[in-house]
PyMOL Python script that loads the backbone (N, CA, C, O; Angstrom):
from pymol import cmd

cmd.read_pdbstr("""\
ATOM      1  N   UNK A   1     119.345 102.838 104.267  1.00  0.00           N
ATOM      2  CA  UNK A   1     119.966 102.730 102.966  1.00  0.00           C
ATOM      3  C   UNK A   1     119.051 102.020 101.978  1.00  0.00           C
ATOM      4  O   UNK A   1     119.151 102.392 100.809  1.00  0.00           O
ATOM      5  N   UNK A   2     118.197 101.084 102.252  1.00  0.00           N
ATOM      6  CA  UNK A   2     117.330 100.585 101.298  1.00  0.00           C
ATOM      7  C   UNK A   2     116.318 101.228 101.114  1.00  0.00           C
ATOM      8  O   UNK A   2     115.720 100.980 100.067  1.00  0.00           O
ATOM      9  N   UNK A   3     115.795 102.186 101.952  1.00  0.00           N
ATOM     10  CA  UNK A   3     114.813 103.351 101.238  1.00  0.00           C
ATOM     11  C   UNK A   3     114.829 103.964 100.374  1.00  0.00           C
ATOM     12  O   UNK A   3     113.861 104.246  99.668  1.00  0.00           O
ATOM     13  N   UNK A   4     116.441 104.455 100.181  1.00  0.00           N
ATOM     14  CA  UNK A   4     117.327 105.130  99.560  1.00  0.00           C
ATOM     15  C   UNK A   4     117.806 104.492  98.276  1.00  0.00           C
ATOM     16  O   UNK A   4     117.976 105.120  97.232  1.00  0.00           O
ATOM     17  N   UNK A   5     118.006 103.231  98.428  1.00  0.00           N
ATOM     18  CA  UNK A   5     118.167 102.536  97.212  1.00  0.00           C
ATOM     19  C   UNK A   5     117.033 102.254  96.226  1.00  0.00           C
ATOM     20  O   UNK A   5     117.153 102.188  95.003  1.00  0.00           O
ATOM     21  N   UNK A   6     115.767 102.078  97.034  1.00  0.00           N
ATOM     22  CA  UNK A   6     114.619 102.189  96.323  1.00  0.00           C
ATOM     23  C   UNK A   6     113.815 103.375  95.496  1.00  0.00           C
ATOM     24  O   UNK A   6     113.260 103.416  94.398  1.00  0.00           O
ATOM     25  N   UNK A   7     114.042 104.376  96.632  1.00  0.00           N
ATOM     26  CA  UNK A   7     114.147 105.978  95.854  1.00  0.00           C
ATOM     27  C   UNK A   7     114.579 105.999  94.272  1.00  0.00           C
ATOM     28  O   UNK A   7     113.819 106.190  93.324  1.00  0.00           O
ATOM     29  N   UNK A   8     115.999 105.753  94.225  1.00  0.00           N
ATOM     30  CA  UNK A   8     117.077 105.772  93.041  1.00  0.00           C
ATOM     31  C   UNK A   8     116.415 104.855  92.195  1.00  0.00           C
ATOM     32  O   UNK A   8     116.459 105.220  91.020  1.00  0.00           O
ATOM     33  N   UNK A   9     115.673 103.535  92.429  1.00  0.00           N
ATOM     34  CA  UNK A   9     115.170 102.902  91.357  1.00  0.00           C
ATOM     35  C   UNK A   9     113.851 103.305  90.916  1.00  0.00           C
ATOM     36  O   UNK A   9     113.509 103.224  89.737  1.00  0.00           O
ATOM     37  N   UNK A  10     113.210 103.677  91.709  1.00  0.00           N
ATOM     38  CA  UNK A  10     111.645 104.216  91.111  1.00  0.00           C
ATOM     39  C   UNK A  10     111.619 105.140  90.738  1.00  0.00           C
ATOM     40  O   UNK A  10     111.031 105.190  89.657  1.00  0.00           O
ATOM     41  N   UNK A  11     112.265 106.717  91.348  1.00  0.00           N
ATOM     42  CA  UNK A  11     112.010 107.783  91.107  1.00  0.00           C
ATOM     43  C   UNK A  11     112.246 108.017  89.401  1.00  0.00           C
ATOM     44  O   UNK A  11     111.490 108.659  88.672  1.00  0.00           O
ATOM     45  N   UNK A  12     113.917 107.085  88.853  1.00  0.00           N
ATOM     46  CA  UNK A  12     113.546 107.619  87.332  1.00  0.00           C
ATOM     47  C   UNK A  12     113.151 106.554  86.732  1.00  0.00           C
ATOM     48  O   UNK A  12     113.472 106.649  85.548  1.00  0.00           O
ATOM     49  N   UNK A  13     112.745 105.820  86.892  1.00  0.00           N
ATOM     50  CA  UNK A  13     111.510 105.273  86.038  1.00  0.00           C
ATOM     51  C   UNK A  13     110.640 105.665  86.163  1.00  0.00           C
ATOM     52  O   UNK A  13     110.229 105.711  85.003  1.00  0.00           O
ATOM     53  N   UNK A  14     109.625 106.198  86.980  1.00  0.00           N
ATOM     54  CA  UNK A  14     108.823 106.962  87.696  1.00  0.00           C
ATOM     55  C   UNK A  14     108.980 107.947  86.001  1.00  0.00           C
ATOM     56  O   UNK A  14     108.153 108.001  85.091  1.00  0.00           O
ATOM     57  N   UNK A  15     110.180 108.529  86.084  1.00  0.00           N
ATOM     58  CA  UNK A  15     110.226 109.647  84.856  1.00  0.00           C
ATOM     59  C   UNK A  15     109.960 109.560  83.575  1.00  0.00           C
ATOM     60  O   UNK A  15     109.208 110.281  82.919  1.00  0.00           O
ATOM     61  N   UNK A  16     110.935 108.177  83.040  1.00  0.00           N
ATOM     62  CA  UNK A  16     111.255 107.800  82.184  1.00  0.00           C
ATOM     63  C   UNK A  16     109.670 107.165  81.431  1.00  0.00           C
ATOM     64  O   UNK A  16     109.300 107.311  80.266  1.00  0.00           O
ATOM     65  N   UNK A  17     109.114 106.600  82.320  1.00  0.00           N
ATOM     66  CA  UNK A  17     107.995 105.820  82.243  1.00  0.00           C
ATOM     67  C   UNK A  17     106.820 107.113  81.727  1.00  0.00           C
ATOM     68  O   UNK A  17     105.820 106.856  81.057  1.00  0.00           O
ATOM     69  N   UNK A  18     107.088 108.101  82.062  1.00  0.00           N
ATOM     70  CA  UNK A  18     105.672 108.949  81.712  1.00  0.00           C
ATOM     71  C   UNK A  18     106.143 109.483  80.592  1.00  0.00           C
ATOM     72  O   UNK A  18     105.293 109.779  79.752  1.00  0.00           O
ATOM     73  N   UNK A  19     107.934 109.816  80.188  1.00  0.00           N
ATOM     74  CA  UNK A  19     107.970 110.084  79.010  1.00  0.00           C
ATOM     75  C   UNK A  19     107.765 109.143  77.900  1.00  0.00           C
ATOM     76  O   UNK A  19     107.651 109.456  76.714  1.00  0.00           O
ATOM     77  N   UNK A  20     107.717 107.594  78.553  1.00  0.00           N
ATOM     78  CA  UNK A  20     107.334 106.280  77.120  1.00  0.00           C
ATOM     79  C   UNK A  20     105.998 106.016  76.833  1.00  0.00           C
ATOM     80  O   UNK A  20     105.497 105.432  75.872  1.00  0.00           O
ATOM     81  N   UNK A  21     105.346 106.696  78.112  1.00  0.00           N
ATOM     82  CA  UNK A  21     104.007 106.508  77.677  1.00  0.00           C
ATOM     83  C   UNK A  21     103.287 107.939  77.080  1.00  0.00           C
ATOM     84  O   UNK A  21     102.078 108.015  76.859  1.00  0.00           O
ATOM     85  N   UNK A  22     103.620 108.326  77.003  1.00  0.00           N
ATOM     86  CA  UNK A  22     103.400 109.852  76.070  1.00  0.00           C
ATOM     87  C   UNK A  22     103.270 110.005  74.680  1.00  0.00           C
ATOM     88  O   UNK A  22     102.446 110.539  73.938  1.00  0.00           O
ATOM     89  N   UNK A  23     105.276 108.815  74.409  1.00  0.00           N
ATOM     90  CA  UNK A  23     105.350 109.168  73.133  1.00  0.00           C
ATOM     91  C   UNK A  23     104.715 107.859  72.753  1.00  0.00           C
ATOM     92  O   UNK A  23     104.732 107.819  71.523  1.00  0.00           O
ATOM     93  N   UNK A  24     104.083 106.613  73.307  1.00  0.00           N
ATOM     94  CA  UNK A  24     103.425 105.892  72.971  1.00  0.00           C
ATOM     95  C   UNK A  24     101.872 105.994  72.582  1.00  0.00           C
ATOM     96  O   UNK A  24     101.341 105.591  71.547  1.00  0.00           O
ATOM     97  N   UNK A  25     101.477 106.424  73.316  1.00  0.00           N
ATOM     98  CA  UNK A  25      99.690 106.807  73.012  1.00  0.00           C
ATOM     99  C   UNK A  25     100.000 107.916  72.379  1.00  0.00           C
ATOM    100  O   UNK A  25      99.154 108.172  71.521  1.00  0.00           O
ATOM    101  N   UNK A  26     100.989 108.806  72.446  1.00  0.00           N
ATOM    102  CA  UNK A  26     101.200 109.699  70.984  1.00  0.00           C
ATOM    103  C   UNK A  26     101.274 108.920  69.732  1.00  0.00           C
ATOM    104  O   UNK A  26     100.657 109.537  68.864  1.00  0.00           O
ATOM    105  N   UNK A  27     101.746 107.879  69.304  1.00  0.00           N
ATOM    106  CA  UNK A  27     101.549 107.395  68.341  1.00  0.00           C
ATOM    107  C   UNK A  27     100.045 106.017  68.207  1.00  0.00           C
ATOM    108  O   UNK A  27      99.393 105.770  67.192  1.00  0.00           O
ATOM    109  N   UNK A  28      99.906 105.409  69.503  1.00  0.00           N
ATOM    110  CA  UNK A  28      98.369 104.558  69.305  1.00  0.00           C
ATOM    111  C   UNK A  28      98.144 104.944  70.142  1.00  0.00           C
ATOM    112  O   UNK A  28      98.674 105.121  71.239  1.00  0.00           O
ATOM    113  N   UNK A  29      96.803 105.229  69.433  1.00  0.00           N
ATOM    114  CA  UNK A  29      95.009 105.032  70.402  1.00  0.00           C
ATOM    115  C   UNK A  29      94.830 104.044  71.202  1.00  0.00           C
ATOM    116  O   UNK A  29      95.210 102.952  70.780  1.00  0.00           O
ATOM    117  N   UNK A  30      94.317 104.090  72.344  1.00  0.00           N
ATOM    118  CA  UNK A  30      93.840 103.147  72.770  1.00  0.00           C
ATOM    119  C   UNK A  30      92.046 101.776  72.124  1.00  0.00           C
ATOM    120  O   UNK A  30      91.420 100.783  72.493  1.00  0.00           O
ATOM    121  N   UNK A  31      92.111 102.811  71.009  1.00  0.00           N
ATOM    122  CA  UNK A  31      90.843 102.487  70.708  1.00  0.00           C
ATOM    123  C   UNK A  31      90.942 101.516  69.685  1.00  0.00           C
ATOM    124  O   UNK A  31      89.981 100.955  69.158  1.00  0.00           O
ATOM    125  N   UNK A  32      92.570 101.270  69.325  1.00  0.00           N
ATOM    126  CA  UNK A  32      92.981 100.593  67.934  1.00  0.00           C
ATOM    127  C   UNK A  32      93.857  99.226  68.712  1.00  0.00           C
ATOM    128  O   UNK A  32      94.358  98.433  67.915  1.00  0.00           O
ATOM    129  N   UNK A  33      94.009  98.998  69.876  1.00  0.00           N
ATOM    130  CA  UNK A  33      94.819  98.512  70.227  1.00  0.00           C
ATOM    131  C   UNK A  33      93.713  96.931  70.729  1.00  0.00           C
ATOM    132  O   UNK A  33      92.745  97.087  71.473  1.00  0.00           O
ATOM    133  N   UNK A  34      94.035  95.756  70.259  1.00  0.00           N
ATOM    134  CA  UNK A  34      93.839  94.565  69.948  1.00  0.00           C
ATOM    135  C   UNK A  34      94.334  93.475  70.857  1.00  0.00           C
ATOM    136  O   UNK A  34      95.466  93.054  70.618  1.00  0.00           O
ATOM    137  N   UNK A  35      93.807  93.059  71.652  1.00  0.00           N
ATOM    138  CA  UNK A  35      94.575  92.094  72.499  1.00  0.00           C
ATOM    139  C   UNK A  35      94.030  90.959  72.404  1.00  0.00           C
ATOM    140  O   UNK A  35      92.930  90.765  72.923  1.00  0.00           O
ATOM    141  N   UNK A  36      95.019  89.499  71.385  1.00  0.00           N
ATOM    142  CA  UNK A  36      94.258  87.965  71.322  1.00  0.00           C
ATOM    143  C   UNK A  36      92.965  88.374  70.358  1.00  0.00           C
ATOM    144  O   UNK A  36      91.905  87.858  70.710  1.00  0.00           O
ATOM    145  N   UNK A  37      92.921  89.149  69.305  1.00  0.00           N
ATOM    146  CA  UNK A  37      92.424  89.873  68.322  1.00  0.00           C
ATOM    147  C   UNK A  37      91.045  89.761  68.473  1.00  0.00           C
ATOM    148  O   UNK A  37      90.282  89.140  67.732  1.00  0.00           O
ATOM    149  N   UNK A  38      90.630  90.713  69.972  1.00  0.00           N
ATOM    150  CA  UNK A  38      89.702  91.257  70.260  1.00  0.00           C
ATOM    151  C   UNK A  38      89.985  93.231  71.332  1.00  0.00           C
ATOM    152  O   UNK A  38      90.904  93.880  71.833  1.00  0.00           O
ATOM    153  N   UNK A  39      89.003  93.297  71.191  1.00  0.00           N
ATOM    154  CA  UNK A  39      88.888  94.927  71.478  1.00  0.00           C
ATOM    155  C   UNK A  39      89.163  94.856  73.379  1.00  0.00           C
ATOM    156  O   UNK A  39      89.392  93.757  73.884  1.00  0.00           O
ATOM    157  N   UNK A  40      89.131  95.534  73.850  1.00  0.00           N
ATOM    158  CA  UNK A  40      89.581  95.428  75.385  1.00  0.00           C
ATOM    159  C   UNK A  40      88.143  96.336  76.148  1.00  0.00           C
ATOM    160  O   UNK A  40      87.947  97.550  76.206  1.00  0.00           O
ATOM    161  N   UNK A  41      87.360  95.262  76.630  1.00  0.00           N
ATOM    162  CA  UNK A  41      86.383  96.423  77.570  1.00  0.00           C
ATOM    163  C   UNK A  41      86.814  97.377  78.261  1.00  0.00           C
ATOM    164  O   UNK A  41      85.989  97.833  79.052  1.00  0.00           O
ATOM    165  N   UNK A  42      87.658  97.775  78.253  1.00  0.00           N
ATOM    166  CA  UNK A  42      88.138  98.941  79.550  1.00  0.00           C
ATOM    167  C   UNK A  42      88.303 100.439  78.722  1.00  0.00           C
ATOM    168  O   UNK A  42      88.506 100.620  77.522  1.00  0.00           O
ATOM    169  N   UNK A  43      88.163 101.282  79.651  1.00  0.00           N
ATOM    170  CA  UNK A  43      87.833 102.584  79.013  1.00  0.00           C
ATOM    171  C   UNK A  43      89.397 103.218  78.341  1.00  0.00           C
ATOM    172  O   UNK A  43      90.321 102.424  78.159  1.00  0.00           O
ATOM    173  N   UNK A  44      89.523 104.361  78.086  1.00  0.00           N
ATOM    174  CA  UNK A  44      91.182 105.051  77.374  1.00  0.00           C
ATOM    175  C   UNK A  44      91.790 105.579  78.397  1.00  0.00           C
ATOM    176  O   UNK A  44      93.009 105.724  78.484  1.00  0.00           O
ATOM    177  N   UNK A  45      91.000 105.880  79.193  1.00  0.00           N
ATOM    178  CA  UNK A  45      91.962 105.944  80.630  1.00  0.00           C
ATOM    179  C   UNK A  45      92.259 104.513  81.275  1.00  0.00           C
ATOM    180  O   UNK A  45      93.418 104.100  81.223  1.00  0.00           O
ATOM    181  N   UNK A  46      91.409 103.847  81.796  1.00  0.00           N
ATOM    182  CA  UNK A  46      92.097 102.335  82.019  1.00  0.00           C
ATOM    183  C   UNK A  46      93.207 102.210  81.155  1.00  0.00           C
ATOM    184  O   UNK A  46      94.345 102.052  81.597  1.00  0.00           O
ATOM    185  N   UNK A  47      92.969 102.265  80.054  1.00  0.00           N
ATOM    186  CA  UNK A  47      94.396 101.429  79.442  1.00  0.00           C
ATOM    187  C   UNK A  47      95.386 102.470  79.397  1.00  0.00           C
ATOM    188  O   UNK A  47      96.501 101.957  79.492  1.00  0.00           O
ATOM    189  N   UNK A  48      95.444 103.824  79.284  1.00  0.00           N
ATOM    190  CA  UNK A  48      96.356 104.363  80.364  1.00  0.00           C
ATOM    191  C   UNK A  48      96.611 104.030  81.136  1.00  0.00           C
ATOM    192  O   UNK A  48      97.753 103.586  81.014  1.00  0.00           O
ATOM    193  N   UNK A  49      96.245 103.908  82.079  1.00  0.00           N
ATOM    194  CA  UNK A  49      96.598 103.740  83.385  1.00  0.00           C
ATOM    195  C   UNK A  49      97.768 102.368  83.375  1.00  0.00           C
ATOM    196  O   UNK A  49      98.924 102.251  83.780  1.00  0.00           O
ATOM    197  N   UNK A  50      96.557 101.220  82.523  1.00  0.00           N
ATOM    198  CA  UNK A  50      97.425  99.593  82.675  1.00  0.00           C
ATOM    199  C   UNK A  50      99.142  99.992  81.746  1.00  0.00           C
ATOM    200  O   UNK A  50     100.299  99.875  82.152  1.00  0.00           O
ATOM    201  N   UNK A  51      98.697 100.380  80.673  1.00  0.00           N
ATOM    202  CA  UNK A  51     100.047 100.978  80.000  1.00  0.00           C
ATOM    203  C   UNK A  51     100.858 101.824  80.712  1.00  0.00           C
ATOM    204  O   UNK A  51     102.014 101.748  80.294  1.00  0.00           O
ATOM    205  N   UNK A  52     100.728 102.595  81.612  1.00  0.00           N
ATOM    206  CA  UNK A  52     101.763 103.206  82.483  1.00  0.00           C
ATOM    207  C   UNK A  52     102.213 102.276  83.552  1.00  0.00           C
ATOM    208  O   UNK A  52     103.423 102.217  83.332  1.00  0.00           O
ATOM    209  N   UNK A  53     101.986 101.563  84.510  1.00  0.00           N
ATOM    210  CA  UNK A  53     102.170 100.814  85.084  1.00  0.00           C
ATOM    211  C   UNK A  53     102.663  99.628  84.914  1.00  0.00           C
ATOM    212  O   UNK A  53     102.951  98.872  85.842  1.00  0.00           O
ATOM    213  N   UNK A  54     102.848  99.281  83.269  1.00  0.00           N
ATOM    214  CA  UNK A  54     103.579  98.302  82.591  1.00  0.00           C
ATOM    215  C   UNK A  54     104.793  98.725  81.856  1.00  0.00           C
ATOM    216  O   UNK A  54     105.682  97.958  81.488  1.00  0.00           O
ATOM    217  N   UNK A  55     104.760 100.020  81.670  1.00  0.00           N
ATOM    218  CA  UNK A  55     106.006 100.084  81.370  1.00  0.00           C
ATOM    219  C   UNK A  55     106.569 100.878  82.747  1.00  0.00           C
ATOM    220  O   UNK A  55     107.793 100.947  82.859  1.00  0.00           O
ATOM    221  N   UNK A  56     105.904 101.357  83.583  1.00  0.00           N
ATOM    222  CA  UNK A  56     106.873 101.342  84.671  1.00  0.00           C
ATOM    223  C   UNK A  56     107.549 100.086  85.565  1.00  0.00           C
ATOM    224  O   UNK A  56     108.564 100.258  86.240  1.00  0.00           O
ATOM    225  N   UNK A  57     106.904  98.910  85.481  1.00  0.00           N
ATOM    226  CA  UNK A  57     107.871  97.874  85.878  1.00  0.00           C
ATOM    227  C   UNK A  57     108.646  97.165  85.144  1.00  0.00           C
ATOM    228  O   UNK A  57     109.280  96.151  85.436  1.00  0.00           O
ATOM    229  N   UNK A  58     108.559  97.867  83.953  1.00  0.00           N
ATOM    230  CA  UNK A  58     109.601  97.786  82.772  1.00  0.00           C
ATOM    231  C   UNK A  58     111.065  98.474  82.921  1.00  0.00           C
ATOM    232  O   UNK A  58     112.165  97.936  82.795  1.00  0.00           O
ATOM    233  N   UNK A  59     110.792  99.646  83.187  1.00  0.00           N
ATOM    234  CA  UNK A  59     111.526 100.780  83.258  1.00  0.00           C
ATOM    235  C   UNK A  59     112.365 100.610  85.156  1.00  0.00           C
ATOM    236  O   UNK A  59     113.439 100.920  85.671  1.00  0.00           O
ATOM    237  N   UNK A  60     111.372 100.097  85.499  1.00  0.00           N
ATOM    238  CA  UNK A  60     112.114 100.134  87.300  1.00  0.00           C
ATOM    239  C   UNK A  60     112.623  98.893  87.361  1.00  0.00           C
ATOM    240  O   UNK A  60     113.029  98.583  88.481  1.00  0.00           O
ATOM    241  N   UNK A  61     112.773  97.776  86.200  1.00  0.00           N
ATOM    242  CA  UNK A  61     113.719  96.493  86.187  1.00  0.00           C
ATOM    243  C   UNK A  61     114.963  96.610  85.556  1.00  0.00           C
ATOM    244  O   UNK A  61     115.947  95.885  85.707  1.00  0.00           O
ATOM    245  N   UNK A  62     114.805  97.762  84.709  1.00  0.00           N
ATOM    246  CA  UNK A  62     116.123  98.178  83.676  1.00  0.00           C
ATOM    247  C   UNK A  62     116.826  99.424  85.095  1.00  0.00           C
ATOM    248  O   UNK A  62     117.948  99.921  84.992  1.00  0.00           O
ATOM    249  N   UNK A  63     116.173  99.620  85.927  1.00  0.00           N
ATOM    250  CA  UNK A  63     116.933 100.448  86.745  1.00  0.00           C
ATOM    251  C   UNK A  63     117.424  99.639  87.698  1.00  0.00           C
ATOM    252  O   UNK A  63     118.640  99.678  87.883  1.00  0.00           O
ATOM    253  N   UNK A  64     116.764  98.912  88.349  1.00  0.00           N
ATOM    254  CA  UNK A  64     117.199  97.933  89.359  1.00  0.00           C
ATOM    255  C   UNK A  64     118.668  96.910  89.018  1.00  0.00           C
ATOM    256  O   UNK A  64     119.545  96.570  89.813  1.00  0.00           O
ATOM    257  N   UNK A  65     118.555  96.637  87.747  1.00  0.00           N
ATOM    258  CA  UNK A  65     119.878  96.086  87.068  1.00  0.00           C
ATOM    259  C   UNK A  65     120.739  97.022  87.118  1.00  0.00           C
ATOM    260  O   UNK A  65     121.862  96.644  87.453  1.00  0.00           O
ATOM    261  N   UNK A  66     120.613  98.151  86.898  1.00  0.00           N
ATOM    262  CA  UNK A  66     121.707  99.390  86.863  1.00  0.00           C
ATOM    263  C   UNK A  66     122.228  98.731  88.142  1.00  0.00           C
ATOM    264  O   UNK A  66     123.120  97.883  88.173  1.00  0.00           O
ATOM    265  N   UNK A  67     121.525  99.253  89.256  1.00  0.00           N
ATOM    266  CA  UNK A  67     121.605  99.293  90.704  1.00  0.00           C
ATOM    267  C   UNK A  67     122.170  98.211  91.651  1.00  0.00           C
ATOM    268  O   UNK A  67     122.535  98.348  92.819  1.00  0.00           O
ATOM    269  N   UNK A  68     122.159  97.133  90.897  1.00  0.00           N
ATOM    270  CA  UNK A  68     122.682  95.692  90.962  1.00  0.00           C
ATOM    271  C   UNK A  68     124.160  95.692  90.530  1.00  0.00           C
ATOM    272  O   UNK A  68     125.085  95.185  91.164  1.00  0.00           O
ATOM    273  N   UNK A  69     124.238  96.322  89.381  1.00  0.00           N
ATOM    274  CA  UNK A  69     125.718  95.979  88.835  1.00  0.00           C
ATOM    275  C   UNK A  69     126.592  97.363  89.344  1.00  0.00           C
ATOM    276  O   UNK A  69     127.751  97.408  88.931  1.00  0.00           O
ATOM    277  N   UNK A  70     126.164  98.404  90.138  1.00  0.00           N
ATOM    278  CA  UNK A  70     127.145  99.025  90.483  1.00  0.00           C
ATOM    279  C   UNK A  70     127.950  98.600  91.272  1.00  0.00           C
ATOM    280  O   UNK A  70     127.417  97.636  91.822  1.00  0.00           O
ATOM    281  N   UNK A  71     129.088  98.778  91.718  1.00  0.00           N
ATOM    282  CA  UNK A  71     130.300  98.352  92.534  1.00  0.00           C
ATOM    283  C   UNK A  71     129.405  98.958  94.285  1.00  0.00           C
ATOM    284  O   UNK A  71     128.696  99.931  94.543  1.00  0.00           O
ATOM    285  N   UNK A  72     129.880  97.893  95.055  1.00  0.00           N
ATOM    286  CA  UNK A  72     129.566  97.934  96.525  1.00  0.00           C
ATOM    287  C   UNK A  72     130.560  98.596  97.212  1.00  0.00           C
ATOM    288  O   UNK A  72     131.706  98.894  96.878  1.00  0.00           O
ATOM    289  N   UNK A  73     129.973  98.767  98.170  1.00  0.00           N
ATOM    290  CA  UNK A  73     130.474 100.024  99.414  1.00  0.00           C
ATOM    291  C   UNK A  73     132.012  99.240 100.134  1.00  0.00           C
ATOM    292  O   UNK A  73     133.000  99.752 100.661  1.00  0.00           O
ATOM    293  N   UNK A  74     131.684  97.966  99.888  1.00  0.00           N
ATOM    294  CA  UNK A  74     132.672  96.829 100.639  1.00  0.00           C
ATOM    295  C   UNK A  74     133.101  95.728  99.843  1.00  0.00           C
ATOM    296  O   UNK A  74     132.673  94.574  99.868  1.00  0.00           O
ATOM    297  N   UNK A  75     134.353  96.416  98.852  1.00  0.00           N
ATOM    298  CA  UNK A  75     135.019  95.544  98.329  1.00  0.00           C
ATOM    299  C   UNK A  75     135.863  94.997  99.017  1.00  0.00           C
ATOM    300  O   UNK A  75     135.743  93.779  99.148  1.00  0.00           O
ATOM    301  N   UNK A  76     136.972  95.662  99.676  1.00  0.00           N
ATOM    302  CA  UNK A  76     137.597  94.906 100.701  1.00  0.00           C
ATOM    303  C   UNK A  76     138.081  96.027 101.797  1.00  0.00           C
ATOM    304  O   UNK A  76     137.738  97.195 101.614  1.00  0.00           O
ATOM    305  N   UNK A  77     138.913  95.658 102.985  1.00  0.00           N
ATOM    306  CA  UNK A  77     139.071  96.033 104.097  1.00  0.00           C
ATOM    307  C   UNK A  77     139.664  97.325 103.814  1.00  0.00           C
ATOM    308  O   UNK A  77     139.194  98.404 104.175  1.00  0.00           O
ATOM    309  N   UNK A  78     141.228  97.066 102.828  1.00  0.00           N
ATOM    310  CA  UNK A  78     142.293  98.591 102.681  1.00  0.00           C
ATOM    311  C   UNK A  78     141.411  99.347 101.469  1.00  0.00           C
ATOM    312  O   UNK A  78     141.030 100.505 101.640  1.00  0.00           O
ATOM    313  N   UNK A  79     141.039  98.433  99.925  1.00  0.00           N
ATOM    314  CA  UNK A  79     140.524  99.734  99.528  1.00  0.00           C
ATOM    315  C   UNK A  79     138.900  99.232  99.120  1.00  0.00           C
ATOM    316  O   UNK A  79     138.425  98.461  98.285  1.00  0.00           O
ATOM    317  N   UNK A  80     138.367 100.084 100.152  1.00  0.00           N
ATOM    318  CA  UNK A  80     137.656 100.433  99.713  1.00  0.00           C
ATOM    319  C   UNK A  80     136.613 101.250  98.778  1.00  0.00           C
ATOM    320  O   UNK A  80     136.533 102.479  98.803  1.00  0.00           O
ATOM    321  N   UNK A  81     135.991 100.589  98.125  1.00  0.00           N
ATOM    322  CA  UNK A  81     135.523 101.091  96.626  1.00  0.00           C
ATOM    323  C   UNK A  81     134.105 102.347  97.164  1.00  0.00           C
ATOM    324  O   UNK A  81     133.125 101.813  97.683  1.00  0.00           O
ATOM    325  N   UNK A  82     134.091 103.224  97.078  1.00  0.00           N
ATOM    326  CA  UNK A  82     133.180 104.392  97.452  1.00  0.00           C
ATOM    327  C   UNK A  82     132.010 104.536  96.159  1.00  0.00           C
ATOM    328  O   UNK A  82     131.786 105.626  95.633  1.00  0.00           O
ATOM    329  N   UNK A  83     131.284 103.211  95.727  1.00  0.00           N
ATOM    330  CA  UNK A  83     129.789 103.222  95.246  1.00  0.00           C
ATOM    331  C   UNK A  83     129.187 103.449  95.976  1.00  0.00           C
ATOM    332  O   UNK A  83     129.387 103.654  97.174  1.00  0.00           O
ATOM    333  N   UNK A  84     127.862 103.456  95.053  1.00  0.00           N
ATOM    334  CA  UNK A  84     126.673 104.126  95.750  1.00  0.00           C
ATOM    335  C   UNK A  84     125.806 103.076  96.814  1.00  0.00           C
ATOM    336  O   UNK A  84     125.154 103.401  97.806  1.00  0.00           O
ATOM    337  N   UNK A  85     126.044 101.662  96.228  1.00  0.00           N
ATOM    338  CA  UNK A  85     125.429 101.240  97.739  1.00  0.00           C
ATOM    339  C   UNK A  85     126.270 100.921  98.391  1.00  0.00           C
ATOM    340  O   UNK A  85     126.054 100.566  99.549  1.00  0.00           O
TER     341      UNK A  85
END
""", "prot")
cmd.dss("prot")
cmd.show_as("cartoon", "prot")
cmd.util.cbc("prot")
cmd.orient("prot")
């Protein structure tokens, strides 16, 4: 079940995450982007890369909260509540 629960949290961020970084470097360059108002040695794929991977543990913390606040498998003995974990 925790494979399974982990599945459900990565897979759509996993999604969500390639559609924020799309429409993000759709709107900035990596070549304009300023960090502590200096330029970043790393190439436009590096910072792809670091920008996808930052908003995917962005995106897989806003899922994990989902996943947290759903109702459990074992509310009590007679009724039991039929969530997903």
């Amino acid at each position: 079940m925790k494979y399974r629960l982990f599945i459900w949290i990565m897979w759509p961020s996993f999604l969500v995450s390639i559609l924020a970084e799309g429409l993000l470097f759709s709107i900035v360059h990596p070549a304009e982007l300023l960090f502590f108002g200096h330029h970043p040695n790393i190439s436009d794929e590096g910072i792809y890369t670091i920008g996808f991977f930052i908003i995917w543990i962005f995106c897989s913390f806003s899922s994990a909260l989902t996943a947290y606040i759903l109702p459990g498998i074992h509310v009590d003995a007679q009724n039991s509540d039929k969530g997903l974990i």
